[in-house]
Structures are given as structure tokens and as C-alpha cells.
C-alpha positions in Angstrom: 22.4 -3.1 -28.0 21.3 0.7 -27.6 18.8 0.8 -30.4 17.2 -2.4 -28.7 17.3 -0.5 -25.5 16.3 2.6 -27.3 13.2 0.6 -29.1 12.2 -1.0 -25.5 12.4 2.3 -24.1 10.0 3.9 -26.4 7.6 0.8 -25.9 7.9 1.3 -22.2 7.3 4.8 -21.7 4.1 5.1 -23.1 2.8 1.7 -20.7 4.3 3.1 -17.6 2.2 6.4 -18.3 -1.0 4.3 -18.8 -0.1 2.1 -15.7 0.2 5.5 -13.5 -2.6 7.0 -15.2 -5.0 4.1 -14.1 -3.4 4.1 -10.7 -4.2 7.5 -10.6 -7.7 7.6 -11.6 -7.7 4.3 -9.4 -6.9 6.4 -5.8 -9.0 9.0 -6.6 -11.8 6.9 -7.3 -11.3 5.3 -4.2 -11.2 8.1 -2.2 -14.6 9.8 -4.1 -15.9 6.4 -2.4 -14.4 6.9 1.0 -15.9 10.7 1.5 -19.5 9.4 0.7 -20.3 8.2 3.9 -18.2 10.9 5.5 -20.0 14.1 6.7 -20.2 17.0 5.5 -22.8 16.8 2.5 -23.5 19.3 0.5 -27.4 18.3 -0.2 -27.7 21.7 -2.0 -25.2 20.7 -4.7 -26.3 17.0 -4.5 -29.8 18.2 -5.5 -28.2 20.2 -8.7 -26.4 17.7 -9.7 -29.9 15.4 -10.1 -30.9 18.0 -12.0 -28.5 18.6 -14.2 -28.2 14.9 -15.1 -31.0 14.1 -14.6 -33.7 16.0 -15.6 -31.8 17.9 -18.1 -30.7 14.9 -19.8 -34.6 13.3 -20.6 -34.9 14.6 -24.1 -31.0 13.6 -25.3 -31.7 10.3 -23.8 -35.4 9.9 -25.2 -34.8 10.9 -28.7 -32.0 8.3 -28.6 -33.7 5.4 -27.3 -36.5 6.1 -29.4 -35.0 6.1 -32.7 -32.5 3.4 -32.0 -35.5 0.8 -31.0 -37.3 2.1 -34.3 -33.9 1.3 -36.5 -33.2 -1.6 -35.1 -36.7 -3.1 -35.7 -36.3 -1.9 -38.9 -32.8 -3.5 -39.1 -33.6 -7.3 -37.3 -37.5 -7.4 -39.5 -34.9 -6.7 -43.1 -32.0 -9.6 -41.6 -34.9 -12.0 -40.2 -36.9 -11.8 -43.5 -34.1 -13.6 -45.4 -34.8 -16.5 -42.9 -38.2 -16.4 -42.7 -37.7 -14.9 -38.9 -39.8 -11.6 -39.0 -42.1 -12.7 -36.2 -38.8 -12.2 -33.7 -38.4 -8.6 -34.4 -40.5 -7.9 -30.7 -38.1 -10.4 -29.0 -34.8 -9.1 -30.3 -35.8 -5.6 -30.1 -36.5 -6.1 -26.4 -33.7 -8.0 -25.2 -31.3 -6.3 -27.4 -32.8 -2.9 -26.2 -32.3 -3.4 -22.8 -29.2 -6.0 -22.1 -27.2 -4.0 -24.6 -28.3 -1.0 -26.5 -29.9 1.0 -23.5 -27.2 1.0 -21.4 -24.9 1.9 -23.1 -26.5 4.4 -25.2 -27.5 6.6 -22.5 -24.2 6.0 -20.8 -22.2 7.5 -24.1 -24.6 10.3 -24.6 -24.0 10.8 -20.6 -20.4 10.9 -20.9 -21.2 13.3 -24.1 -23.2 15.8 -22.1 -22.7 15.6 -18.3 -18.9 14.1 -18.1 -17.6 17.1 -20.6 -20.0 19.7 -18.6 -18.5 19.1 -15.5 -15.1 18.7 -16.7 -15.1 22.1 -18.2 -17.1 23.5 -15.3 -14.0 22.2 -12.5 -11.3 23.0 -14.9 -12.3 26.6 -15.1 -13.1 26.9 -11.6 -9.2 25.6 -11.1 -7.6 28.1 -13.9 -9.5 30.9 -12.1 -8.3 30.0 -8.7 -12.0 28.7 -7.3 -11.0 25.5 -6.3 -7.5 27.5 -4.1 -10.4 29.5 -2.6 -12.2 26.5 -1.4 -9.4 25.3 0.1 -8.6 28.6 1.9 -12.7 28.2 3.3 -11.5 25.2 4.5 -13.8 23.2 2.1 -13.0 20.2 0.9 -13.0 19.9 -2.7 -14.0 16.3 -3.3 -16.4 16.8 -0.6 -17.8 20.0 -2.7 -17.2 19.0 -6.2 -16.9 15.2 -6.8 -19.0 13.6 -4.1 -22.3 15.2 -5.1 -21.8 15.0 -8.7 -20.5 11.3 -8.4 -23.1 10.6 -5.9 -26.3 12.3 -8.6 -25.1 10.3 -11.2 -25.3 7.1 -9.3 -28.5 7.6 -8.3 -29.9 9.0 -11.3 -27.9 7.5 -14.1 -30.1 3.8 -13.9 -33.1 6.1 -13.6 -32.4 7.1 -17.2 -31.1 3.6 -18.3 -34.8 2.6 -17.3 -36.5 5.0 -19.1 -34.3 4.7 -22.3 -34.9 0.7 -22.0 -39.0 1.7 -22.4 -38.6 4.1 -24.5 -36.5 1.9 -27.6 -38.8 -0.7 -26.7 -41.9 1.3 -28.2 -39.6 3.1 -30.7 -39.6 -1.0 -31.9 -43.6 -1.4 -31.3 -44.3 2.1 -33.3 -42.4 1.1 -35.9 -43.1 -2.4 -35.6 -47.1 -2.2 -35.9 -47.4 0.9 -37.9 -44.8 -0.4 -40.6 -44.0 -3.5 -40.8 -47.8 -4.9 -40.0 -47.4 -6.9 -36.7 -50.3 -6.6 -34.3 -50.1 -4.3 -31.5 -51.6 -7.1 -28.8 -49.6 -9.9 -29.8 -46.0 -7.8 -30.3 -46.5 -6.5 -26.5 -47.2 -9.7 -25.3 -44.1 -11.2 -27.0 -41.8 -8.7 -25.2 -43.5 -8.8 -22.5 -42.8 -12.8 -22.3 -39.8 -12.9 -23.4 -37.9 -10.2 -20.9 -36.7 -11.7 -17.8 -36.0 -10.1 -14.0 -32.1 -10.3 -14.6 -32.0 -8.8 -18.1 -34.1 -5.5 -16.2 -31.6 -6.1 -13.3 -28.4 -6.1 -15.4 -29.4 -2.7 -17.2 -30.2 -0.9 -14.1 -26.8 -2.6 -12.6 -24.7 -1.2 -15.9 -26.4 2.4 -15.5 -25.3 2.7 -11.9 -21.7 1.7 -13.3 -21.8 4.4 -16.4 -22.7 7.0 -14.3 -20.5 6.9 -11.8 -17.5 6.4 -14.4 -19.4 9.9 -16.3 -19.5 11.9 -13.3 -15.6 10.5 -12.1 -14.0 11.1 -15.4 -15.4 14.8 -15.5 -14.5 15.4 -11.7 -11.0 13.6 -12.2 -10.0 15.4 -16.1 -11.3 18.8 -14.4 -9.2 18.7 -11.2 -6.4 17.6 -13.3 -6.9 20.5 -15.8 -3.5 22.7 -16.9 -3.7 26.4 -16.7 -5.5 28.8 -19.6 -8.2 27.9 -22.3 -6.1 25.3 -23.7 -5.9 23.4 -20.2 -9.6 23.5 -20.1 -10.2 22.3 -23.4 -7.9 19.1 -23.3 -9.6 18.5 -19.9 -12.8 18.3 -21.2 -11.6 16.3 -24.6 -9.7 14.2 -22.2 -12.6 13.5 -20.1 -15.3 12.2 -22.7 -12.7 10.0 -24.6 -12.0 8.3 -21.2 -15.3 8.0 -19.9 -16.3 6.4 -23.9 -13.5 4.1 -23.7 -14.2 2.7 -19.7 -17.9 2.5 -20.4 -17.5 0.3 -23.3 -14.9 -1.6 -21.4 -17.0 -1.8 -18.3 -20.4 -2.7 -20.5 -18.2 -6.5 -22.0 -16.9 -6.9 -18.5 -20.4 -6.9 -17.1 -21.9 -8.5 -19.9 -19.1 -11.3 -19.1 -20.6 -11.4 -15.4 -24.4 -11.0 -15.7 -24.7 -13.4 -18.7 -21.8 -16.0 -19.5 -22.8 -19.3 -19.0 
């Protein structure tokens, strides 16, 4: 009887400290939300924070999508050929490009760049007492720290989805009509034909999504951050690995939405 309770209790531990983590993570996300409507904003901060993510991100995000839509031209021309199906490559690359492979590209190299950068930048502004000294300036510091950065990337993070979509689209047509021989007219007009409203929709929908998970996890993991250098590091390791796993879990959840039938 007590190694059975002794096994159980080992079993249960660990899902009790998931359950509080996500209940955790689940209040403050909810109260990032609340102070968004709720003056003050601080437009300054807002306005780095689109930078930062936005701006700064372009050449990660481009260099990404580009070679991505060139491999998987590449990859769909070599599987298709063994079925005589080489004249889908511009179809596949599209909708693959921008239902799946977009999205969630830019939202992992996101979480890469922008969720560990601002979990490392909160957690040292907590281990050297910053975020105390807001507090003592009667500043708020969700209102200072999370809300602008949560805000930014919801704003800016479909921005980049967007442009990553194009971008791995003619990373498939360079590839596509300078190497594997299909004609630059006729392989536009196929993507063009074959992408519809909702699949454009859905990728936009799922950048929103990313980024706000991104710019929460880094907020959240930084606040949460344990005194020294070792606090700050496992903040900012913490951080990406979350903000990985709940993209990928939030991209099938909204791929089960936007497209089940």
C-alpha cells in the first residue's frame, strides 16, 4: 500500500505543478488582456517594441521563408515526380507555405529571438531591483513591461507572417522556374488560383496568436525570474521552450478550427 501511494504520489506531483503552472500563466495572461484597454499607455515603449519585433526581425524572418519555399519546391517537384505530379509543385508550395509553414516558422524564430530577448531583458531588470523601483514610482509593471510588448507583437507579429507567406512563395517560384524548368507566367498563375481568402485569413489569424504567446512567455518567464545569472538564464531557456511548445500546440488547434471539415 505505501509504495502504491508512494508511485501515485510521484505521478501526481509533477501534474499538479503543470496544472498550477498553466493556471498561472492562464491569470496572468488574462490580466495582460485586462490592462490593454486600461489607461495609462506607454506609446513610447509601445513604439520600441514594433521595432524591435518588428523591424528588427525582417532579415531572420526573410532568409527563413525564403529558403524554406525553395526546399520545399525542391522536396514536393522530387516526391511528385515519382507520380508523375511535378506540375503541382506551384500549388503545394503555396498552400503549404502559407496555411502551415509560414506561420509557424516565423512564430518559432519569434519565440527564438524576441520571447528569449525580452525574457532576459525583464529578468535582469528584476535581479537588479528595476522592476522594485517601478513599483516605488508607482508604475505599474504590466502596464510598463508586458502591455506594450504583448500589445507590439500582436500587431506586428501577422505583419511578418504576411511577408514570410510571400516571401517562401517566390523562394518556390525562383527555384521553381530557374531549376526545375516550369514557366514563370503559368507557375504564378497557378498559385495565384489556387490560394483562397481563408487560407490568407487563417495565417494572419495564427500570427496574431504566435505573437502574443512570444511576447507573454518572455514577459511571464522574466517576471518569474530567480535571483543571480543562473535565475536569468533559466528564465530565458524557460521562456523559448514554452513559447515553442504552445505555438506548435496552438498552430493544430487552429488548424482543427480554420480547416476541419
Amino acid at each position: 500500500m505505501n509504495l502504491a501511494a508512494t508511485f501515485l504520489a510521484r505521478i501526481g506531483a509533477p501534474v499538479l505543478a503543470f496544472l498550477a503552472a498553466i493556471g498561472r500563466v492562464a491569470i496572468y495572461a488574462a490580466e495582460a488582456i485586462s490592462h490593454i484597454a486600461r489607461p495609462p499607455f506607454y506609446f513610447k515603449e509601445f513604439v520600441q517594441s514594433v521595432i524591435s519585433i518588428g523591424y528588427f526581425s525582417l532579415p531572420v524572418v526573410g532568409l527563413t521563408a525564403i529558403f524554406t519555399g525553395g526546399a520545399l519546391a525542391l522536396q514536393i517537384y522530387a516526391g511528385g515526380s515519382r507520380f508523375s505530379a511535378e506540375a503541382v509543385v506551384p500549388q503545394i508550395v503555396a498552400i503549404g507555405m502559407v496555411r502551415e509553414l509560414g506561420p509557424v516558422l516565423v512564430g518559432l524564430m519569434i519565440a527564438a529571438r524576441v520571447t528569449s530577448s525580452i525574457a532576459a531583458e525583464i529578468a535582469t531588470m528584476k535581479v537588479t531591483e528595476q522592476i522594485d523601483a517601478l513599483v516605488t514610482l508607482s508604475t505599474h509593471p504590466m502596464k510598463y513591461l508586458t502591455v506594450p510588448r504583448v500589445l507590439a507583437a500582436l500587431i506586428v507579429v501577422p505583419l511578418l507572417v504576411g511577408l514570410g507567406d510571400i516571401i517562401g512563395v517566390m523562394g518556390g517560384f525562383l527555384v521553381g522556374t530557374k531549376q526545375l524548368g516550369f514557366n514563370p507566367t503559368t507557375y504564378m498563375k497557378n498559385t495565384i488560383d489556387f490560394l483562397e481568402a481563408p487560407d490568407v485569413w487563417s495565417s494572419l489569424a495564427k500570427g496574431a496568436v504566435f505573437g502574443f504567446i512570444a511576447a507573454l512567455m518572455g514577459c511571464y518567464y522574466g517576471m518569474q525570474a530567480g535571483r543571480g545569472a543562473q535565475g536569468v538564464g533559466r528564465a530565458t531557456k524557460s521562456s523559448v521552450e514554452a513559447a515553442a511548445v504552445l505555438i506548435l500546440a496552438a498552430n493544430f488547434v487552429l488548424t482543427s478550427l480554420f480547416f476541419s471539415t
